[in-house]
N, C-alpha and C positions, 0 to 999 in steps of 0.2 A: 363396512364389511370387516369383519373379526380373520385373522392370518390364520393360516395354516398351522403355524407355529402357538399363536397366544391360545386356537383351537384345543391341540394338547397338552398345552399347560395346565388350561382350564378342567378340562375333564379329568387330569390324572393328579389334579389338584384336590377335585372333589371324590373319587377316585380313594385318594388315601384316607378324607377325613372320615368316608364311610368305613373302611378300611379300621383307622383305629377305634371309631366307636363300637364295631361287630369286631372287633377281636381286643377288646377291654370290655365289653359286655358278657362275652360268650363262651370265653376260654379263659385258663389258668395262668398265662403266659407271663413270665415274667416280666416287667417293665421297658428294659432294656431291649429286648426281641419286639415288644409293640412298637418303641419307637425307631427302632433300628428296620424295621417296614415302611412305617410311614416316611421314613426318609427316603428310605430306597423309592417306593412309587409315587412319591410326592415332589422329588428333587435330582434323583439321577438319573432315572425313566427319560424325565424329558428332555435333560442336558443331553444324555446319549442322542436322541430321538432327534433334536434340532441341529446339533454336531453332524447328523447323516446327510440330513439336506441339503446342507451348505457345500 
């Protein structure tokens, strides 16, 4: 049985890479701002998200 915790990792894992392929596909954005999202919901999301749990 998969945690609650590895749960959200997972999804907001997958979550970002959809994330940077639709907004590196779709829009004009500069580099920096694409990867500066997919960090944010790929890696602080759910440090925040697991930090509340505990």
């Amino acid at each position: 049985m998969v945690s609650h915790e590895n749960e959200v990792m997972i999804l907001l894992g997958v979550a970002a890479v959809i994330l940077l392929v639709s907004v590196s596909s779709f829009t004009n954005l500069p580099t920096w701002i694409t990867i500066a999202l997919v960090v944010v919901v790929g890696v602080l999301i759910p440090q925040f998200i697991s930090r509340e749990r505990e």
